[in-house]
C-alpha positions as CSV (number, residue, x, y, z in Angstrom):
1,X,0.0,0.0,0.0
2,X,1.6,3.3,-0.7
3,X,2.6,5.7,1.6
4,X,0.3,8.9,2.1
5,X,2.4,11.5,0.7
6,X,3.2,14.5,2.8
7,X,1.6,18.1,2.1
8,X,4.2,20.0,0.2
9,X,3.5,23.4,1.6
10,X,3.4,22.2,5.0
11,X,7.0,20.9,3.6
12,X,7.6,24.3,2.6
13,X,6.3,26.1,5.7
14,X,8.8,23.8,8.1
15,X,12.0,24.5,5.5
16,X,11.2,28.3,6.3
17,X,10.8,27.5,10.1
18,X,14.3,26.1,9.6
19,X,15.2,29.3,8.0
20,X,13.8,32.0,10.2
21,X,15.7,30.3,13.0
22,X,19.2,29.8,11.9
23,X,18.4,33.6,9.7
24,X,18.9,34.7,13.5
25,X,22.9,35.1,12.5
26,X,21.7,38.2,10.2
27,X,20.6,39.7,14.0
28,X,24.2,39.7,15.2
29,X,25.1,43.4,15.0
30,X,22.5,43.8,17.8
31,X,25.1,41.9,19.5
32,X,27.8,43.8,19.1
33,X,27.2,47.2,22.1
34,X,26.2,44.7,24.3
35,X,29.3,42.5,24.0
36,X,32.0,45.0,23.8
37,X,30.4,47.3,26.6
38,X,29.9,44.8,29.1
39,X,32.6,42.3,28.5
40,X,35.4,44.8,27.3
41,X,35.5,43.1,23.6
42,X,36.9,44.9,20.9
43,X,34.7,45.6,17.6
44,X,37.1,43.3,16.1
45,X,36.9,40.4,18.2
46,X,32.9,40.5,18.2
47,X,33.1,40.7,14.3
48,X,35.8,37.4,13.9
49,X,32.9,36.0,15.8
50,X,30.2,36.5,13.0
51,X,32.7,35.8,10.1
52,X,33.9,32.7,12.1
53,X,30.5,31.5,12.0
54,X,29.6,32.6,8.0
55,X,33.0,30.4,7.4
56,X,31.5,27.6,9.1
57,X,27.9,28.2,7.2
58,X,30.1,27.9,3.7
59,X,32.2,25.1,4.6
60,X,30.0,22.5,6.4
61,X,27.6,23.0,3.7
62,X,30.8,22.3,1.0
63,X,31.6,18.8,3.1
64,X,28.1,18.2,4.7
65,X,25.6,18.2,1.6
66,X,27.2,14.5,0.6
67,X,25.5,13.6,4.2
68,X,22.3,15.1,3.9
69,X,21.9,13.3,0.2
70,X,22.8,10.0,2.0
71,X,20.7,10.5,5.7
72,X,18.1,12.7,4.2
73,X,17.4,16.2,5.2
74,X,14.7,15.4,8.5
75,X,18.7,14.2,10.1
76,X,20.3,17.0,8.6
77,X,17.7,19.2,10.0
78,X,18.0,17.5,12.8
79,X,21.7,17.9,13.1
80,X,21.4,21.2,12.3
81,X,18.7,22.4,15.4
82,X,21.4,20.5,17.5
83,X,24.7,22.4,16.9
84,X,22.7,25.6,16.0
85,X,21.2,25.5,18.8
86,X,24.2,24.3,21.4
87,X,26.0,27.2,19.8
88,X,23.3,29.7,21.0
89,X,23.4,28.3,24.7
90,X,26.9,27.4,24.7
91,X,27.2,31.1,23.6
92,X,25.5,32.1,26.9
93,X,27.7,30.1,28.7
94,X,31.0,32.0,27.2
95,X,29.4,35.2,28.3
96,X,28.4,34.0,32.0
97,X,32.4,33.4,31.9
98,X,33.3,36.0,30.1
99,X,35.6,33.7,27.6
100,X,36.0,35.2,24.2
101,X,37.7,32.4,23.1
102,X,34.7,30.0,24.3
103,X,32.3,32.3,22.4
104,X,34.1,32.4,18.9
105,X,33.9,28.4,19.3
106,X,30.0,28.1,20.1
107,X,28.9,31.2,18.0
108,X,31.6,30.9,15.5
109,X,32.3,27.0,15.0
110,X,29.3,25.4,16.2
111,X,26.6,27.2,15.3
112,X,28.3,28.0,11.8
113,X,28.0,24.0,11.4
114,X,24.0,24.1,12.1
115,X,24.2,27.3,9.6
116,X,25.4,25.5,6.9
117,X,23.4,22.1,7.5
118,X,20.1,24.1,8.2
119,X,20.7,26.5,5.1
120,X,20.9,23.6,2.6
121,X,19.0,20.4,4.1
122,X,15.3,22.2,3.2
123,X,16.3,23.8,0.3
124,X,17.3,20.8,-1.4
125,X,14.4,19.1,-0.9
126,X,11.6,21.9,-1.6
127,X,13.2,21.9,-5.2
128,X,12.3,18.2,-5.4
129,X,8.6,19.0,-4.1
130,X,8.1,21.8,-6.2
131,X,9.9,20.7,-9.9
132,X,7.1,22.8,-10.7
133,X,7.5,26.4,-9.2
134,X,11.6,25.6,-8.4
135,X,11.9,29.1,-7.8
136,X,8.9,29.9,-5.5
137,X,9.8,27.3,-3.1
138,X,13.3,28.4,-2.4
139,X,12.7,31.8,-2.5
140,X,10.0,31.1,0.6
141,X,12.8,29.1,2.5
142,X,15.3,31.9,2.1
143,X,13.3,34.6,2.2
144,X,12.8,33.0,5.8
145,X,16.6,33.2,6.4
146,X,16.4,36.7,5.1
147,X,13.6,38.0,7.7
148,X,14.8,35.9,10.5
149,X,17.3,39.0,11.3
150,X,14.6,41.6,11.9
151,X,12.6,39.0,14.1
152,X,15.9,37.9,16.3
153,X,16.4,41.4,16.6
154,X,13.4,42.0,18.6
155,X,13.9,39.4,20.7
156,X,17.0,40.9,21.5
157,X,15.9,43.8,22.3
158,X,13.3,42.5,24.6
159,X,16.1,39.9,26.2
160,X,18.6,42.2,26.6
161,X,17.3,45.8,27.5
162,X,19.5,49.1,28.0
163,X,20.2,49.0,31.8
164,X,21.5,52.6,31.6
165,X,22.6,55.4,29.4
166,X,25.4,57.7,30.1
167,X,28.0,60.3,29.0
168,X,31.4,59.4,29.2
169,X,34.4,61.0,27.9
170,X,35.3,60.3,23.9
171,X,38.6,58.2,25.2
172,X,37.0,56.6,28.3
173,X,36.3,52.6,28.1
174,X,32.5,52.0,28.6
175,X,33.8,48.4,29.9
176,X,36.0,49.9,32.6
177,X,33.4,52.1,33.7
178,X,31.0,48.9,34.1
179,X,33.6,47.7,36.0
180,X,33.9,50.4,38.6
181,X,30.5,50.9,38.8
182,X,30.0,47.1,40.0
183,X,33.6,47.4,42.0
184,X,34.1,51.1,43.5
185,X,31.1,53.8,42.7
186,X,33.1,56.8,43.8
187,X,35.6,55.7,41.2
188,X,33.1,55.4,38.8
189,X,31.5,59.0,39.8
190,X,34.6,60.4,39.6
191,X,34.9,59.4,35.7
192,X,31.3,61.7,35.4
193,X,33.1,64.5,36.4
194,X,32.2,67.6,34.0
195,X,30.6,65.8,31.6
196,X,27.0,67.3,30.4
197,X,23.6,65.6,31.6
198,X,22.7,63.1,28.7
199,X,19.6,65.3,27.7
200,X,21.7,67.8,26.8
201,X,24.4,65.7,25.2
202,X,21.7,64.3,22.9
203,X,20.0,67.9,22.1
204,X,23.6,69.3,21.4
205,X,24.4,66.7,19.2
206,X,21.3,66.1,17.2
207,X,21.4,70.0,16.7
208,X,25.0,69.1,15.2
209,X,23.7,66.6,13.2
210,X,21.3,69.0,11.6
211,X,23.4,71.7,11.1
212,X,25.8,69.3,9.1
213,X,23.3,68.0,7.0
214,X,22.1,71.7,5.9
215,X,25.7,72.3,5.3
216,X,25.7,75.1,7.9
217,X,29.2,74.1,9.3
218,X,30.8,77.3,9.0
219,X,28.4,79.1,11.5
220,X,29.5,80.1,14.9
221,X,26.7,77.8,16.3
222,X,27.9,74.5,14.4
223,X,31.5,75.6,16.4
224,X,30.4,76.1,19.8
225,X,28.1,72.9,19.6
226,X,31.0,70.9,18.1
227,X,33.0,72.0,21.1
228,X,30.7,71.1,23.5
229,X,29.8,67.4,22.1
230,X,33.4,66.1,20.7
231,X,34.9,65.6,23.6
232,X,32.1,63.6,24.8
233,X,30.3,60.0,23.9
234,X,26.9,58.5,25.3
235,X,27.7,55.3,26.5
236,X,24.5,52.1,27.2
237,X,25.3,49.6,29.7
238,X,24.0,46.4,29.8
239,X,23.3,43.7,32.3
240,X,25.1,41.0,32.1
241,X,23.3,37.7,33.6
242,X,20.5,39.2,30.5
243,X,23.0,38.9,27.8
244,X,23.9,35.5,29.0
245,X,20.3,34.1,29.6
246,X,19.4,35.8,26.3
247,X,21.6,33.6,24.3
248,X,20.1,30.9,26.5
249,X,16.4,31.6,25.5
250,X,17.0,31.7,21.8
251,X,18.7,28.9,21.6
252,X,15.8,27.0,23.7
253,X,12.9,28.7,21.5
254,X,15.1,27.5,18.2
255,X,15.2,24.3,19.2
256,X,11.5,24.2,19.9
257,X,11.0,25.6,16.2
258,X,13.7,23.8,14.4
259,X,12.8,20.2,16.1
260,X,9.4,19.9,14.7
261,X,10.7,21.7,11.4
262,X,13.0,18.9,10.8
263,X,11.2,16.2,11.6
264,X,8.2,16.9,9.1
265,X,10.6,17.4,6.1
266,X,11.1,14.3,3.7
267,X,11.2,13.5,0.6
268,X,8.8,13.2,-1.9
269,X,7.7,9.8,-3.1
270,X,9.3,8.4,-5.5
271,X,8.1,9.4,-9.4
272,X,6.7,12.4,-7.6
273,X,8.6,14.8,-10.0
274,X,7.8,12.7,-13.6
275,X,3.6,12.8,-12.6
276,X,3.7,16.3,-11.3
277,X,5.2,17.3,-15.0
278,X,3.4,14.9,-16.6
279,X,0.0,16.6,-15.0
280,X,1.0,19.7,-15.7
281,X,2.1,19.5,-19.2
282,X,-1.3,17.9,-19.9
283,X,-2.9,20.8,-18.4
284,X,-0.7,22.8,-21.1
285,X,1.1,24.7,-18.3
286,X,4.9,25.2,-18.6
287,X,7.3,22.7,-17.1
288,X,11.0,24.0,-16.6
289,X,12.8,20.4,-16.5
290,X,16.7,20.8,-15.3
291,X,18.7,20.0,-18.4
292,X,20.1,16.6,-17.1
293,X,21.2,14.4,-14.1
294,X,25.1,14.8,-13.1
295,X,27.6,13.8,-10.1
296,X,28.7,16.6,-7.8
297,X,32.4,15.5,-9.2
298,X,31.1,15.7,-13.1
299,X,29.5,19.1,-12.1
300,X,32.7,20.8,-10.9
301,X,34.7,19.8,-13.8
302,X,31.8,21.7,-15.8
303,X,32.4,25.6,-16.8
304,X,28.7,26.0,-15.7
305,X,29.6,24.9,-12.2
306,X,32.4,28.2,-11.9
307,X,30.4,30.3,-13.6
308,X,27.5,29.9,-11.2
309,X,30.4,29.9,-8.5
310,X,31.4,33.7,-9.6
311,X,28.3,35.2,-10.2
312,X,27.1,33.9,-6.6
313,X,30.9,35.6,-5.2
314,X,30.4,39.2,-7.2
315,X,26.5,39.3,-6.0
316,X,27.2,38.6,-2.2
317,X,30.9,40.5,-2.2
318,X,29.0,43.9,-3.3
319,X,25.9,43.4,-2.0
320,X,27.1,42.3,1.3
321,X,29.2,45.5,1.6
322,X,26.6,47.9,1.1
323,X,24.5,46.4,3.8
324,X,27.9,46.5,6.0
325,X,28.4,50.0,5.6
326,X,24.9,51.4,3.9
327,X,23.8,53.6,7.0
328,X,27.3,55.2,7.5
329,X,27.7,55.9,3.8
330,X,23.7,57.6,3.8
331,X,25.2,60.2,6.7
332,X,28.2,61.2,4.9
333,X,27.5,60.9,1.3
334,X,23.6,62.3,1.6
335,X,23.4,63.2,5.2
336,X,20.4,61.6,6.0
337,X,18.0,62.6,9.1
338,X,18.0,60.2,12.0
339,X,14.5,59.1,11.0
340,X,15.2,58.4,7.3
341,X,18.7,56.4,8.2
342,X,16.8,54.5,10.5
343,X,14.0,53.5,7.9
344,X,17.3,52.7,5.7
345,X,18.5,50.0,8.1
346,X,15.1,48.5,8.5
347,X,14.2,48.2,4.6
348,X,17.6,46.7,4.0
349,X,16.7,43.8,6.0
350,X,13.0,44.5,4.8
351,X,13.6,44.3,0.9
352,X,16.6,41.7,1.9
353,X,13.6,39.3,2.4
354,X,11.3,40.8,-0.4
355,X,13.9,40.3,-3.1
356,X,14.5,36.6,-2.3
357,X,11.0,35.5,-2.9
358,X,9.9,38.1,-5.5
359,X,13.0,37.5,-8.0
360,X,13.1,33.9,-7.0
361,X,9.3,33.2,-8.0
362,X,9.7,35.4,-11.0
363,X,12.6,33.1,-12.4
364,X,10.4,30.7,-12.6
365,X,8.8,32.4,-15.8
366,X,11.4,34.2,-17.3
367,X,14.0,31.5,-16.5
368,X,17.0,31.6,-14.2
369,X,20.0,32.4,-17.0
370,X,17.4,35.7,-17.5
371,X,16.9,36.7,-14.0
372,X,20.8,36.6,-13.0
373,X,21.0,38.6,-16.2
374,X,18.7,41.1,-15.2
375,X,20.3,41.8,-11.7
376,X,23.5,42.2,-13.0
377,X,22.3,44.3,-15.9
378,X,20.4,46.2,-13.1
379,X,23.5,46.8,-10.8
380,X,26.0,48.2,-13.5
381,X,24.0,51.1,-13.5
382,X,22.6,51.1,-9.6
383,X,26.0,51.1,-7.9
384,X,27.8,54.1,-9.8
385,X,24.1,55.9,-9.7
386,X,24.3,55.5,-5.9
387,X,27.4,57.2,-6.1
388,X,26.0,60.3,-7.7
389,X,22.6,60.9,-5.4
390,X,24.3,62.7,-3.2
391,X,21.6,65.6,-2.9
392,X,18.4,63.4,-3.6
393,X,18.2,61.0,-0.5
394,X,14.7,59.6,-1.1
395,X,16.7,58.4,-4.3
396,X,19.7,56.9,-2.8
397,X,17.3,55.2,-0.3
398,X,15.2,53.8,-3.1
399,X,18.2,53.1,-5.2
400,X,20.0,50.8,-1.9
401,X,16.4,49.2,-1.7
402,X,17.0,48.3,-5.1
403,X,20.4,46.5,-4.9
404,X,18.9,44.8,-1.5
405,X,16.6,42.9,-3.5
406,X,19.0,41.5,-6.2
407,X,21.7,41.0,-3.4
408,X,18.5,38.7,-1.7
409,X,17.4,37.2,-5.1
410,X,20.8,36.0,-5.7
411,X,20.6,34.1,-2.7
412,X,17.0,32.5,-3.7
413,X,17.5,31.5,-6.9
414,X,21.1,29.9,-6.9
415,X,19.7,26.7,-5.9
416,X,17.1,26.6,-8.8
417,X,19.6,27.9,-10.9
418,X,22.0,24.3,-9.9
419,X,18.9,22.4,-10.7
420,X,18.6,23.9,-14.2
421,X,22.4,22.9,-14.8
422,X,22.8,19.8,-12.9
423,X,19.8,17.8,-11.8
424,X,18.1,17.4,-8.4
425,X,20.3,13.8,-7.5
426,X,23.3,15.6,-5.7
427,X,22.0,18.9,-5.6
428,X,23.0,19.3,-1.6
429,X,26.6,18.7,-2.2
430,X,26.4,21.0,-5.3
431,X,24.4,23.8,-3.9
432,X,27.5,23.1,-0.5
433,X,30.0,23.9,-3.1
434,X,28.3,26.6,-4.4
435,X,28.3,27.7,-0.9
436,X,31.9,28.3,-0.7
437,X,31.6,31.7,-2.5
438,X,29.2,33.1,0.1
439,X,32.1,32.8,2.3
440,X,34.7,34.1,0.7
441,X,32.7,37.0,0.0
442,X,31.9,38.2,3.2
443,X,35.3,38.8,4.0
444,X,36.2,40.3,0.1
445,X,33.0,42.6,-0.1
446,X,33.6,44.5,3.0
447,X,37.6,44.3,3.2
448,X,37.6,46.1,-0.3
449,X,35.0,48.6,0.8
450,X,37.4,49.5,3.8
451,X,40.6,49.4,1.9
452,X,39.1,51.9,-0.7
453,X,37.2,54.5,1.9
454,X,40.6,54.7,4.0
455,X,43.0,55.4,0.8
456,X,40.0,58.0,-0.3
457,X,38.1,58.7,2.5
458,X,35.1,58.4,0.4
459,X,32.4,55.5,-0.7
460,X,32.0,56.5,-4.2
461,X,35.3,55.1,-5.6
462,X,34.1,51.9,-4.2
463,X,31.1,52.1,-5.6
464,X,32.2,52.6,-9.4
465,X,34.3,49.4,-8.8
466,X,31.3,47.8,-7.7
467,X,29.8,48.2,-11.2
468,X,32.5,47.6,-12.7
469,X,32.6,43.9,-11.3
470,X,29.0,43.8,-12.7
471,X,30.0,44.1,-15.9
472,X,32.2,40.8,-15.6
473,X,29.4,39.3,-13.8
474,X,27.0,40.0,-16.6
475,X,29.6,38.5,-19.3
476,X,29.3,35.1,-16.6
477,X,25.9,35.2,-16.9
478,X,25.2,35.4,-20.5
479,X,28.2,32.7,-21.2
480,X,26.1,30.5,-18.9
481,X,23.2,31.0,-20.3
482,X,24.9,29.4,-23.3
483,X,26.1,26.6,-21.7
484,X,22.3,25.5,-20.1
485,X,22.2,25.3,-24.2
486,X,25.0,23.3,-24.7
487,X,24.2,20.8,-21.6
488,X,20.6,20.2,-23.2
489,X,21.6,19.6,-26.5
490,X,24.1,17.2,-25.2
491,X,21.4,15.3,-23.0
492,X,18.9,15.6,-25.7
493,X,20.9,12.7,-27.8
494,X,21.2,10.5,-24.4
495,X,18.4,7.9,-23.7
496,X,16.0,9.3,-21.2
497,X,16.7,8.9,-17.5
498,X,20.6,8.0,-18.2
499,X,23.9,9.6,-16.7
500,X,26.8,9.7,-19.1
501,X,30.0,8.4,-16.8
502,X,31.7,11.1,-17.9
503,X,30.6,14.3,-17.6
504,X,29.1,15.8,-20.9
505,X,30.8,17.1,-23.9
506,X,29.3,18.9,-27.1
């Protein structure tokens, strides 16, 4: 008697469930104050944290995906609530202790493993429920990855709230002043000597912040307040048994998400694919059918497989620098208001999510070679127009938004895209290699972006070389949009159903 087969949107609700949970990581700059005020961290050592981590997400997907093809993805899943989730608590415990190096390996190590299992285990198999709508499906999982940020970041802020805000002197340590206000309060008061009340710290330097921005700097006003705030810095403490508990409580309300999650994913039956087309295409509906069946090994000796590689590596490297830097370049380059740099941080994460499932679903008409064409085609001329609006900043905001959504749809439709190309068989272990560029460009994208403000103490140079790498990107994309020819013709003269031992040649 056959087995009742699973609801495929259910299957698809419980791949984003995965998603929203381990998409927590994108929440880690709420991390960062509380960190380095309370435990005396360095903005460094709480960033190695986070690319630690997005090193582990690349490469346990690169050597994992060979396990979740041969386990199935309800144990990767699984595997991937269990170190994600031991991270997140043994994360907590680090803080309780105060070990940075304990921290980099639960945050960094750990939890980068359940990234990487958790980002590709539901992925792989939504493409095989939906052969259909390839591109819908993974655009819902990651869009899911995409939004998990925003809602992580409100549990932080509910976990962890400011304890106290005060003004400190621009060279004093916030950490040592935590210190002495646990250890010795009249040491501590004594660091509060002559600085201003923090009302009329933040009144002074708001003003500031306006006078910049209507580019009245050279007034006798714009001096006197400049004198009065620069020597000065508000300061929020934190408590620390929150912090550490807060790490604790995510990684407990995870686990109760990603357990359930994981255990619901399966595979479809099998022929699940061959009736679904075949019902379709006798319906006359459109059925986009990935050009062939190959190994991972056959894959990577493919052009297709490095051009997929460096499109993915370009998209993420500039993408992921203009989210790293997007609200400090706004207040120099267009001097934007609190209000609107604050709606520029929330729509990045915002139209982050958007982009994944709106380009993702759209490739699924238009085709995938088409869509990576169009974001590419898009971005040569968004990135050195960013660098121009420097007067319009309703433009530049819309303009960022823009980019946000390719940088997201890249993401979504890279693993539809490997289907196209290579088949659904070994599609985890493809989709891990694939991976590899995601880590290598976080640490490119925003390296370059730094290395360029500091020799020109500007973002627009940056910027033009961002577009520039677009242009290469888009001459990848079109060249693989011949080879999906090529790999079809070749497959067209094979019986149907085989896989040639060797690879494919034209």
């Amino acid at each position: 008697m056959p087995k009742h087969t699973k609801n495929r949107w259910l299957i698809a609700a419980s791949a984003v469930g995965i998603h929203v949970s381990i998409g927590s990581v994108y929440a880690y700059s709420a991390w960062k104050m509380p960190l380095e005020n309370t435990f005396g961290w360095s903005s460094s050592n709480t960033a190695l944290a986070f690319s630690i981590a997005i090193f582990f997400l690349g490469v346990s997907a690169a050597f994992l995906g060979r396990f979740i093809e041969k386990k199935g993805p309800s144990k990767g899943g699984l595997l991937s609530a269990a170190f994600f989730c031991t991270g997140l608590i043994g994360s907590g415990i680090a803080c309780w202790m105060e070990n940075l190096m304990l921290f980099y390996l639960f945050f960094g190590l750990v939890s980068g493993i359940g990234l990487g299992l958790g980002y590709i285990a539901p992925v792989s198999t939504l493409v095989k429920w939906f052969p259909d709508r390839r591109g819908l499906a993974t655009g819902l999982a990651i869009m899911g990855f995409g939004f998990g940020g925003l809602v992580c970041a409100k549990l932080i802020d509910f976990f962890v709230p400011p304890q106290q805000e005060i003004v400190l002197g621009a060279d004093a340590s916030t950490y040592e002043y935590f210190r002495a206000a646990q250890d010795d309060t009249a040491a501590a008061g004594e660091q509060l000597v002559g600085t201003p009340s923090l009302e009329e710290f933040k009144t002074n330097s708001a003003r500031v912040a306006e006078l910049f921005r209507l580019d009245q700097t050279e007034t006798a006003e714009y001096e006197r307040l400049v004198a009065a705030t620069k020597p000065f810095k508000s300061a929020v403490l934190y408590d620390k048994k929150s912090i550490a508990t807060a790490f604790i409580f995510l990684g407990v309300i995870y686990f109760c998400i990603m357990l359930p999650s994981a255990l619901y994913i399966t595979p479809p039956p099998e022929g699940y694919a061959e009736k679904l087309a075949a019902t379709k295409k006798s319906a006359g509906a459109p059925v986009n059918d990935p050009a062939g069946e190959m190994t991972a090994m056959q894959a990577i000796r493919t052009p297709g497989f490095y051009g997929l590689w460096l499109m993915l590596f370009i998209n993420v490297s500039c993408g992921i620098a203009v989210i790293a830097t997007a609200k400090k370049m706004g207040y120099e380059m267009v001097r934007l208001d609190i209000a609107m740099a604050s709606f520029l941080v929330m729509g990045i994460s915002l139209f982050n999510g958007l982009g994944r499932i709106l380009w993702a679903s759209f490739s699924d008409h238009i085709g995938r070679a088409n869509t990576y064409i169009a974001f590419f085609a898009i971005q040569i001329v968004a990135f050195p127009l960013l660098a121009n609006l420097t007067t319009v900043p309703w433009a530049f905001v819309a303009v960022t938004f823009l980019i946000l959504t390719c940088y997201g749809g890249g993401f979504a439709s890279i693993p539809a895209y490997i289907s196209d190309l290579f088949g659904l068989k070994e599609m985890p272990t493809i989709h891990g290699f694939i991976l590899t560029a995601w880590s290598l460009a976080g640490i490119v994208g925003p390296m370059l972006n730094a290395y360029v403000y500091e020799r020109t103490h500007s973002y627009q140079q940056s910027l033009y070389i961002f577009g520039g790498a677009f242009v290469l990107a888009l001459i990848i994309a079109i060249l693989v949009r011949f080879e999906i020819k090529r790999i079809r013709r070749f497959y067209a003269r094979l019986p149907h159903g085989s896989v040639p031992e060797k690879g494919y040649s034209d």
